[in-house]
C-alpha positions as CSV (number, residue, x, y, z in Angstrom):
1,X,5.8,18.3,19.7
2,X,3.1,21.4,19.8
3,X,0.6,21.5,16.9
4,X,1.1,18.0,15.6
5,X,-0.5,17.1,12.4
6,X,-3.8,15.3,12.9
7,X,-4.1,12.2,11.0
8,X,-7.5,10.2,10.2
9,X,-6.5,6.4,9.3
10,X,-8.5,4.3,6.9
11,X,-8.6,0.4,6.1
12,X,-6.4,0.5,9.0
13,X,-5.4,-3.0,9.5
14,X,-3.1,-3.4,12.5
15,X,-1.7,-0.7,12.2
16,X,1.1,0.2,9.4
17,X,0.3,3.3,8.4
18,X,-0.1,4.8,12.2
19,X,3.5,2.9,13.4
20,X,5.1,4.4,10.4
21,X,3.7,8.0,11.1
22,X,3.9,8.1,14.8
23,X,6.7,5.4,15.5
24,X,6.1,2.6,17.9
25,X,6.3,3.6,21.8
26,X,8.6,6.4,20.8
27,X,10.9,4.5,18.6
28,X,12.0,4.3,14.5
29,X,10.8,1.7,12.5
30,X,13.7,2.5,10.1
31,X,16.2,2.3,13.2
32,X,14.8,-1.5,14.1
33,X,12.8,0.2,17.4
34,X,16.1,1.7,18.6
35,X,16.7,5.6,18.1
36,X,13.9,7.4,19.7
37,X,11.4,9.4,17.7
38,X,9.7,13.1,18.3
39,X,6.5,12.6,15.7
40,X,4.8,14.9,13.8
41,X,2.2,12.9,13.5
42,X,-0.7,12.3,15.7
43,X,-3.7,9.6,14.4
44,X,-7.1,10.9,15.9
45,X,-9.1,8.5,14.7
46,X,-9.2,5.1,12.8
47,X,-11.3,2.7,11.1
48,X,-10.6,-1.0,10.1
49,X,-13.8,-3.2,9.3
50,X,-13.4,-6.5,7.9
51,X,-16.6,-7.2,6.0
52,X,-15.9,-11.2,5.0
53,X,-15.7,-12.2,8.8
54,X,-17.3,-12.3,11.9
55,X,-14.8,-11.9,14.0
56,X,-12.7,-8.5,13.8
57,X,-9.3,-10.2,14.2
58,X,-7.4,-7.3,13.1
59,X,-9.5,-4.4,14.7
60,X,-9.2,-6.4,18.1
61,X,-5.4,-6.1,17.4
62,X,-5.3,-2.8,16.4
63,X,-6.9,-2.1,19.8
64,X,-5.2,-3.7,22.1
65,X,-1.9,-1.8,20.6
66,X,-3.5,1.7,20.2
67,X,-6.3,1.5,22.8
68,X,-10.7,1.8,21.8
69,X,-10.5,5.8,21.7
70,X,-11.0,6.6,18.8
71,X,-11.2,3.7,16.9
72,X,-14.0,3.1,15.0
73,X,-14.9,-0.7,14.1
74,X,-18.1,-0.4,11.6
75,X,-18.4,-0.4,7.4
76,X,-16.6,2.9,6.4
77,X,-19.5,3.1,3.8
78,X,-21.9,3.3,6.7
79,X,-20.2,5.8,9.0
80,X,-21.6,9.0,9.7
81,X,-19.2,11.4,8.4
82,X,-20.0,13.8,12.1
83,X,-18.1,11.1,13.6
84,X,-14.6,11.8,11.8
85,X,-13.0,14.5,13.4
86,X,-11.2,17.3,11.7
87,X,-8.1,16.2,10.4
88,X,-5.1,17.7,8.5
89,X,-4.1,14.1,6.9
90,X,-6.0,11.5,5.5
91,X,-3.9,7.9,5.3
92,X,-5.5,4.5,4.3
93,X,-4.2,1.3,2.0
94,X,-7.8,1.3,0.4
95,X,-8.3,-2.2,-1.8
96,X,-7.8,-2.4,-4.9
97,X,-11.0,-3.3,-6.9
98,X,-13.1,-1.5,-10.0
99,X,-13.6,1.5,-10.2
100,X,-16.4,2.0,-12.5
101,X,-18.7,4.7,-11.7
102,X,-22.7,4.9,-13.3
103,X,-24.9,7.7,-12.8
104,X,-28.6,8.6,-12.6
105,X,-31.0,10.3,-14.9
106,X,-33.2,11.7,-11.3
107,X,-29.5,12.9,-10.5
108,X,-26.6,14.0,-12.5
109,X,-24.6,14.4,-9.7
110,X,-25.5,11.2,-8.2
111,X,-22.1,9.2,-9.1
112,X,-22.1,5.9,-7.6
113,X,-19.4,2.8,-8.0
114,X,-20.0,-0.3,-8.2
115,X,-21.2,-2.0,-4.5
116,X,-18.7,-2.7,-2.6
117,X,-15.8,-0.6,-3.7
118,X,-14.2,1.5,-1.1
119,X,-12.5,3.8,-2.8
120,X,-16.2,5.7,-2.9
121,X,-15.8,5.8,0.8
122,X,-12.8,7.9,0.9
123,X,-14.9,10.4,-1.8
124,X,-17.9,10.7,0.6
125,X,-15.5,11.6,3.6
126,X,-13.9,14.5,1.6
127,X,-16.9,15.7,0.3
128,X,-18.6,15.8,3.2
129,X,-16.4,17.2,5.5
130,X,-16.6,20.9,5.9
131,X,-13.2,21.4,6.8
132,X,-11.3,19.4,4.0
133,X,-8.0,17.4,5.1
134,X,-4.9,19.5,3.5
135,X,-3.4,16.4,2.6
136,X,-4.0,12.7,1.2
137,X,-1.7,9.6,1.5
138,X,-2.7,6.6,0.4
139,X,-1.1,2.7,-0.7
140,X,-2.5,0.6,-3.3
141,X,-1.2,-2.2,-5.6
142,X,0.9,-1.4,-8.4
143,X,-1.2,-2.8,-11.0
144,X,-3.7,0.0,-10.1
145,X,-1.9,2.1,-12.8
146,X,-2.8,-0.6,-15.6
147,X,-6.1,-1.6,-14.6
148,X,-8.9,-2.5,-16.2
149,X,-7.6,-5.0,-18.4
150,X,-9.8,-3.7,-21.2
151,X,-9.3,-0.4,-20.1
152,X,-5.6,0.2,-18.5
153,X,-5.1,3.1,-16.6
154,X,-8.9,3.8,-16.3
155,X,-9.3,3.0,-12.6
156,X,-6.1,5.2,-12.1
157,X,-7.4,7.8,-14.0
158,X,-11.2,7.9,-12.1
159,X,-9.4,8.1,-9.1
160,X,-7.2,11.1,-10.3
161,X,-10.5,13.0,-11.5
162,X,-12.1,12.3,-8.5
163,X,-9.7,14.1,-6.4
164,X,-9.5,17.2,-8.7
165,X,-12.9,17.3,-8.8
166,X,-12.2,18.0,-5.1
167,X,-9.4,20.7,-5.3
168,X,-6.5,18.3,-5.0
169,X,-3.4,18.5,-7.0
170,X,-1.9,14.7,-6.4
171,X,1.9,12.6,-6.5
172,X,2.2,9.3,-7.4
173,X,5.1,6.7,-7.3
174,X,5.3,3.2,-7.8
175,X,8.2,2.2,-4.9
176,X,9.5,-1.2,-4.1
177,X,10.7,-1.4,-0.2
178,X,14.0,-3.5,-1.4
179,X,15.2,-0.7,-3.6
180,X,15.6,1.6,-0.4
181,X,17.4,-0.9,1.8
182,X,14.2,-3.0,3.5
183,X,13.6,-6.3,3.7
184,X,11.3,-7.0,1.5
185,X,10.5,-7.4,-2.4
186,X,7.1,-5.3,-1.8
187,X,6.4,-3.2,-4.9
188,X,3.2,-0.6,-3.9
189,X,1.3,2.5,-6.1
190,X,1.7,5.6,-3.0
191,X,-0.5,8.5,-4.0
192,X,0.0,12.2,-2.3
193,X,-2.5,15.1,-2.2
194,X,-2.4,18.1,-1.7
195,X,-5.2,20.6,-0.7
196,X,-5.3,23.7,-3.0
197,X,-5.4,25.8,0.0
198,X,-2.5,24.3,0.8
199,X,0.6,25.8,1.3
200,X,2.9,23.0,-0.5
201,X,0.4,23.5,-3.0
202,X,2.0,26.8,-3.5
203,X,5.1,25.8,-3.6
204,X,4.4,23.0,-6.1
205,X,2.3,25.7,-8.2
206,X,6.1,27.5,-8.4
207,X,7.6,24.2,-9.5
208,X,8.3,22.9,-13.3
209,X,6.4,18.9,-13.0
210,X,9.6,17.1,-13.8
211,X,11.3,19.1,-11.4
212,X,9.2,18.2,-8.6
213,X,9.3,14.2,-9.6
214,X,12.8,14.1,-10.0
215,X,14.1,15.9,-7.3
216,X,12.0,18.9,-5.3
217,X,9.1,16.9,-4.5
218,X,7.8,14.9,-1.5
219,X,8.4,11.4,-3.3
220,X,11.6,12.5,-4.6
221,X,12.7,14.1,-1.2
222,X,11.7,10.7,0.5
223,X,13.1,8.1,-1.9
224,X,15.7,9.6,-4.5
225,X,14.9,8.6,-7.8
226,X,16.2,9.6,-11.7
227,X,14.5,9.2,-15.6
228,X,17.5,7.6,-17.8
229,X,15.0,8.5,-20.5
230,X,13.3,11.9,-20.5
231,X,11.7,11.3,-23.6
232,X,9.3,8.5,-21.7
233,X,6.7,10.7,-20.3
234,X,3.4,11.2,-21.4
235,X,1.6,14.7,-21.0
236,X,-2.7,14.9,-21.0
237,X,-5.6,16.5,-19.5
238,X,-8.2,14.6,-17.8
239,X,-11.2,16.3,-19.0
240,X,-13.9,14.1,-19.0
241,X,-16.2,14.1,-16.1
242,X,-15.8,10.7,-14.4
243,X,-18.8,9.1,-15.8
244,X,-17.2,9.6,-19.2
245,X,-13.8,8.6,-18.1
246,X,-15.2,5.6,-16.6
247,X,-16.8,4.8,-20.1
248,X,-14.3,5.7,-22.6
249,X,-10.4,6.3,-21.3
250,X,-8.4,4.2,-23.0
251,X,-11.4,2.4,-24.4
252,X,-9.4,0.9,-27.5
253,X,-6.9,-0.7,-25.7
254,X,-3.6,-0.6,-25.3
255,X,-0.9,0.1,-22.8
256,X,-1.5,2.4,-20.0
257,X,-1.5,5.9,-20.0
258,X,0.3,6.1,-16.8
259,X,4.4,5.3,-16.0
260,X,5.5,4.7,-12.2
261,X,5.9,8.4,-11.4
262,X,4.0,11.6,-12.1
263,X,1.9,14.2,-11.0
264,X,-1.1,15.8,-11.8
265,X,-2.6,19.6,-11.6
266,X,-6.2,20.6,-12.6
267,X,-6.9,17.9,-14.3
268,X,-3.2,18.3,-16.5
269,X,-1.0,15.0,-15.9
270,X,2.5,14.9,-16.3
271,X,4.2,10.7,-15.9
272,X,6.9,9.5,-17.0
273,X,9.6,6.5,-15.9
274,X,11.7,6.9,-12.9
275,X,14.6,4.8,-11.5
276,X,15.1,4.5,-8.2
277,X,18.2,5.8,-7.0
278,X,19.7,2.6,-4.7
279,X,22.1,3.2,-2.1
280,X,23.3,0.7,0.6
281,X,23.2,-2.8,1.9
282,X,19.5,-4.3,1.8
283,X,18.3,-6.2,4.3
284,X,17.8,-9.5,3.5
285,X,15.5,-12.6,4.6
286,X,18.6,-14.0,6.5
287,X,18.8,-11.3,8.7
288,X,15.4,-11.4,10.1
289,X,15.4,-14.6,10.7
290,X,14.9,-15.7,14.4
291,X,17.7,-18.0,15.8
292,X,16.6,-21.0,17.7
293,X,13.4,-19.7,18.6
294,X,10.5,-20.9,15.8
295,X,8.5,-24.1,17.2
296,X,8.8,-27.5,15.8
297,X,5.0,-26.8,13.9
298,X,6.8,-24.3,11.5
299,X,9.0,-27.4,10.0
300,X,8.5,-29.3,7.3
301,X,7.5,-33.0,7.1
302,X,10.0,-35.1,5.3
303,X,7.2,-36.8,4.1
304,X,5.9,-33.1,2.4
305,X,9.2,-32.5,0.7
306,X,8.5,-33.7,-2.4
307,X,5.0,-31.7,-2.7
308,X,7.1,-28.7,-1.8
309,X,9.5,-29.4,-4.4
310,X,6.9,-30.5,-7.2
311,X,4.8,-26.9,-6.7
312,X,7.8,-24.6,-6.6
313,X,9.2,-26.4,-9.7
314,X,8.9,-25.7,-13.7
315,X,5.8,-27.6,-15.5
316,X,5.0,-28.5,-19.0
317,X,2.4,-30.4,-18.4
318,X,-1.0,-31.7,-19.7
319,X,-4.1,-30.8,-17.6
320,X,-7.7,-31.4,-17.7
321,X,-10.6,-29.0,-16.7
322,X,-13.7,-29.9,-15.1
323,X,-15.7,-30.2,-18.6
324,X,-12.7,-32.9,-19.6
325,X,-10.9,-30.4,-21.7
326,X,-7.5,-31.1,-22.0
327,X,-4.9,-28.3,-22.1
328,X,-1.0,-27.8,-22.3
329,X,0.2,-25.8,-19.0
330,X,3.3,-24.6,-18.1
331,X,5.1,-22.3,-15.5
332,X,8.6,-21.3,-14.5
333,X,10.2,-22.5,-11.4
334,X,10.5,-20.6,-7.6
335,X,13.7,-20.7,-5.6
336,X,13.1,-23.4,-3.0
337,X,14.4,-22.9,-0.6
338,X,14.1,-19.1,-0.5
339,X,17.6,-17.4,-0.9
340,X,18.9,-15.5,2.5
341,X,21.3,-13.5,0.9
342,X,18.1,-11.1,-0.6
343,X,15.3,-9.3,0.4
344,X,12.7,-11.6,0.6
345,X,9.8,-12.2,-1.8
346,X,6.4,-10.1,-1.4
347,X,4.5,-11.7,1.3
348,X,0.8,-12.6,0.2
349,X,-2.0,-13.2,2.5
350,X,-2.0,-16.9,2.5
351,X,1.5,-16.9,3.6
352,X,0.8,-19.2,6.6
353,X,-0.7,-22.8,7.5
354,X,1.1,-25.9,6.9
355,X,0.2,-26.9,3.7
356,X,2.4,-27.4,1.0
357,X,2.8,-24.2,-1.5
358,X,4.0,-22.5,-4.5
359,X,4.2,-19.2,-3.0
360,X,4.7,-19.4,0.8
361,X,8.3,-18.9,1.6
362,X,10.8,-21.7,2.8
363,X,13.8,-21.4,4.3
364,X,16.7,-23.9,4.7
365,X,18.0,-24.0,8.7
366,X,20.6,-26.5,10.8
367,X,17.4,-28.1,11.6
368,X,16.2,-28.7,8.0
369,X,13.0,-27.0,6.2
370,X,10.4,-24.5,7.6
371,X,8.3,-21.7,7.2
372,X,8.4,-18.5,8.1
373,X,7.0,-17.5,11.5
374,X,4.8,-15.0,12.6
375,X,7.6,-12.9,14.2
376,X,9.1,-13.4,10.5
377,X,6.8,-11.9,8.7
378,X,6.0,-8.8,10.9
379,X,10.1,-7.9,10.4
380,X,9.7,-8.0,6.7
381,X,7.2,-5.3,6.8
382,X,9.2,-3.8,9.9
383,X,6.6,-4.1,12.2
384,X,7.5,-4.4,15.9
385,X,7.8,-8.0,17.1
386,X,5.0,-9.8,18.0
387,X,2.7,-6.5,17.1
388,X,-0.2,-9.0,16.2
389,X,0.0,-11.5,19.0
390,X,-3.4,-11.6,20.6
391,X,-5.4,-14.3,22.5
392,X,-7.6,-15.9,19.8
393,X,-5.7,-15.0,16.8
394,X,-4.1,-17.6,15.1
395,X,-0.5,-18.0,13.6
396,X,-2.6,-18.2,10.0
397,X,-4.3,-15.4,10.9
398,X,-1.4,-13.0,11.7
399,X,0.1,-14.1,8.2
400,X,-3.0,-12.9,6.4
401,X,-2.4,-9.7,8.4
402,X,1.0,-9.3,6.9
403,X,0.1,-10.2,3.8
404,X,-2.2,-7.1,3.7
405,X,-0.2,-5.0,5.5
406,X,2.8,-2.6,4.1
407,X,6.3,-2.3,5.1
408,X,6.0,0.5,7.5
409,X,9.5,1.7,6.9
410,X,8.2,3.8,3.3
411,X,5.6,5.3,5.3
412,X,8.0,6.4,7.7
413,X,10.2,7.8,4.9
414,X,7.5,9.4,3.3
415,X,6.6,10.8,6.4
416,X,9.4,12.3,7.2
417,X,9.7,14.2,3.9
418,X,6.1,15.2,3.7
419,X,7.0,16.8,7.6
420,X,9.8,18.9,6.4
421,X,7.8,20.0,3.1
422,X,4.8,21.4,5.7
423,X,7.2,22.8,7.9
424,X,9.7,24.5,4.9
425,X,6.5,25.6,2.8
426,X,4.8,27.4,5.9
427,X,7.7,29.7,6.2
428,X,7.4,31.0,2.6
């Protein structure tokens, strides 16, 4: 397809983002890799540095799948932003961390966040960049909307300012993959931008806000949703500059500002609670499981079971700290082994390894107890199989990957809507 849009991927991983845009070797992630797709997407180029290890496990994957051109393996914080070509669409799962800003008396410009946090990295690259990208996709954690704890909905809220402060209007959704039919329990914040110079911007500008949440925008377009309850939304201006939002939204407490959906314009925020609109047979953990094919390593010790069983279990309990302090705990009990007639669980990063675990999943076979394998866990976030097998890269390894990773098949839905918004608003 002529004029493709140009996509610049962040925090790339191994991959999610660009497989749900572009497809994988011409094929649907939503069709399981079997109806071919023409994408509208093209990625240009891609970053993914790991800054807790020395070896780039997940950039070496990344380039063995999508090739070295390209791809840039450095800190995002240190890349020269001449280096980043023009792009129309700006994607990354940035981490989720605080948000807190300072600034300085030399400088009142000079906003800075706290060492470390990435989400400052995306900032630089917008304003720095002559040509702006026209749009902005991004993934986070759910709990993005209610953090910090003391503060809930401030980190949201910088974030928000941040990109009006740079002539975006922005989307949000909270969206849980197993609500759409996917295979997995994998609740995510995804945030949309739009360029004021844009011409969905335009057409949003036409657009009452409920309107666009509920049904006419990209979100809703993608992954139907209603409100049950109308009278759930909240409506506010973000006018503080960000130092001042860092300081003081929300400052006495209290629950968060923000609901699952809404949408924000110069600074005026519109959110209230959506229900997603469910329709069809999900895919569940027993239907990505591989028959006869996991090795002997991924089963359970007889010897284990009772370890298994004692950490998926309910406790009341008394425990002692290190200082000798005793203390009543207590915790509900985990299906063990995992039910296969339902999506599975979220996967977390320390999904894999042999050691016994609350969280890791477990599944019940012929053959008795195991784990999931590798293969598994790149179906329940749709990936291709064996999309992170690479000399050198352990089993464990390739779980953390998933465990980061998102279930490609929202991208690609979110995609797809975001295509036909460009192509439909261009023609008014």
């Amino acid at each position: 397809m002529a004029n493709k849009i140009k996509v610049a991927e962040l925090f790339a991983g191994v991959g999610g983002f660009r497989i749900g845009l572009e497809g994988w070797k011409g094929k649907s992630p939503l069709s399981d890799y079997k109806e071919t797709v023409d994408s509208f997407y093209e990625v240009v180029w891609s970053n993914q540095w790991e800054p807790s290890t020395k070896t780039q496990h997940a950039s070496a994957v990344y380039e063995e799948r999508f090739g070295k051109e390209g791809h840039s393996n450095e800190d995002i914080s240190t890349v020269d932003i001449k280096q980043i070509p023009d792009h129309d669409l700006l994607v990354g799962g940035f981490p989720c961390q605080d948000y807190s800003v300072a600034t300085t008396l030399k400088n009142s410009k000079g906003l800075i966040g706290k060492k470390g946090v990435l989400w400052w990295s995306i900032v630089r690259i917008l304003e720095e960049k002559k040509k702006k990208p026209q749009y902005i996709f991004l993934e986070n954690v759910d709990r993005l909307l209610i953090s910090p704890s003391k503060q809930r909905g401030r980190d949201f809220a910088i974030i928000l300012k941040s990109l009006s402060d740079l002539g975006y209007v922005v989307e949000w959704r909270v969206i849980n993959a197993a609500d759409y039919g996917m295979p997995q329990r994998r609740k995510r914040v995804f945030i949309l931008a739009y360029l004021e110079k844009s011409t969905i911007f335009k057409q949003l500008k036409k657009t009452l806000a409920l309107d666009w949440l509920i049904s006419k925008g990209t979100l809703a377009s993608a992954l139907p949703v209603y409100s049950d309850n109308f009278s759930r939304q909240n409506v506010f201006n973000l006018e503080d500059d960000i130092v001042n939002i860092s300081s003081s939204f929300n400052s006495l407490g209290g629950a968060s500002l923000f609901e699952n959906c809404g949408l924000m314009v110069n600074g005026s925020v519109t959110t209230l609670k959506t229900v997603p609109k469910i329709e069809g047979k999900p895919i569940c953990l027993g239907d990505v499981l591989q028959n006869g094919e996991v090795t002997e390593d991924f089963y359970i010790n007889e010897n284990d079971i009772k370890k298994w069983h004692y950490l998926k279990g309910p406790k009341k309990e008394v425990r002692k700290n290190a200082s000798g302090f005793e203390y009543n705990y207590s915790e509900g009990g985990m299906h063990f082994p995992d039910p296969l007639n339902k999506p599975s669980r979220t996967i977390i990063t320390g999904e894999g390894g042999p050691s016994p675990s609350r969280f890791k999943h477990v599944v019940l076979t012929e053959k008795g107890y195991r784990r999931l394998s590798p293969v598994e866990l790149e179906r329940l976030n749709m990936f291709p199989d064996n999309h992170t097998e690479l000399e050198g890269v352990t089993n464990t390894k390739r779980a953390f990957f998933m465990g980061n990773a998102l279930v490609v098949g929202v991208v690609e839905k979110i995609g797809l809507a975001l295509k036909e918004k460009i192509k439909n608003a261009s023609k008014l």
